[in-house]
DRENNUVO-454292 format. One record per residue (C-alpha): residue number from 1; x, y, z. Coordinates in nm, 2 decimals, padded with zeros to 4 digits. Example, Ala and Ser with C-alpha at 12.3 -4.5 7.8 and 13.67 -1.06 7.14 Angstrom:
  resi       X       Y       Z
     1   01.23  -00.45   00.78
     2   01.37  -00.11   00.71
//
This chain:
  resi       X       Y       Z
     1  -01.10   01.37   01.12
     2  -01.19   01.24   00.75
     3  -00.79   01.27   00.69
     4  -00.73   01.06   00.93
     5  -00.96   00.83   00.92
     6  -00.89   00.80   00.53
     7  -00.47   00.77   00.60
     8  -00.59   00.48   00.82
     9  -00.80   00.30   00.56
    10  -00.54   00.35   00.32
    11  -00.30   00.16   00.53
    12  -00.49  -00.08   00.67
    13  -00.54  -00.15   00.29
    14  -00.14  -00.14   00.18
    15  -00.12  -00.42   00.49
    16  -00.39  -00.61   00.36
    17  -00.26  -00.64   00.02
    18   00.09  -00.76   00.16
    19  -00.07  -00.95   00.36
    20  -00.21  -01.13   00.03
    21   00.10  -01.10  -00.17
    22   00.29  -01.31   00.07
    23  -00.01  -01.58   00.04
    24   00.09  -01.63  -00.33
    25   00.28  -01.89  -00.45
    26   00.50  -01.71  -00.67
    27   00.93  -01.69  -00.63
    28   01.05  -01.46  -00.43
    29   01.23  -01.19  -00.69
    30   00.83  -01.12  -00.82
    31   00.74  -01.11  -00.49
    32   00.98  -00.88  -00.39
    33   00.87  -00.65  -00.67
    34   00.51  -00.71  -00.59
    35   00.56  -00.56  -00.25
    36   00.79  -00.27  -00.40
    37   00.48  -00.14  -00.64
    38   00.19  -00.18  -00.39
    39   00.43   00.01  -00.07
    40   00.44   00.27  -00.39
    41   00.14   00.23  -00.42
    42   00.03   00.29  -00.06
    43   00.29   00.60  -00.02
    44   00.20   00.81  -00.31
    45  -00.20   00.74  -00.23
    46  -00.08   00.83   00.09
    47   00.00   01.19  -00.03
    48  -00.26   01.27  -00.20
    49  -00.47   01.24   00.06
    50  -00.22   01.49   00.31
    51  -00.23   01.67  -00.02
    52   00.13   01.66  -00.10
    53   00.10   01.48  -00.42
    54  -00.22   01.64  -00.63
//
């Protein structure tokens, strides 16, 4: 249960930030690679919680 609830927090998080990232008024090229590194981000956090990624 504390994996999941911690996968779920973790994306409700990476959503969050986008969420954010598209409030900012910067072009869209560093945008684009905003949203690149924090979707990294999210995914490798993402394994180390499953435990994939250590």
């Amino acid at each position: 249960m504390s994996l999941l609830i911690s996968v779920l927090i973790t994306f409700l998080i990476v959503i969050l930030v986008l969420y954010l990232v598209n409030l900012l008024p910067i072009d869209g090229r560093a945008r684009q690679i905003v949203r690149v590194v924090v979707i990294l981000i999210g995914v490798l956090s993402l394994l180390r919680h499953v435990g994939v990624w250590v």
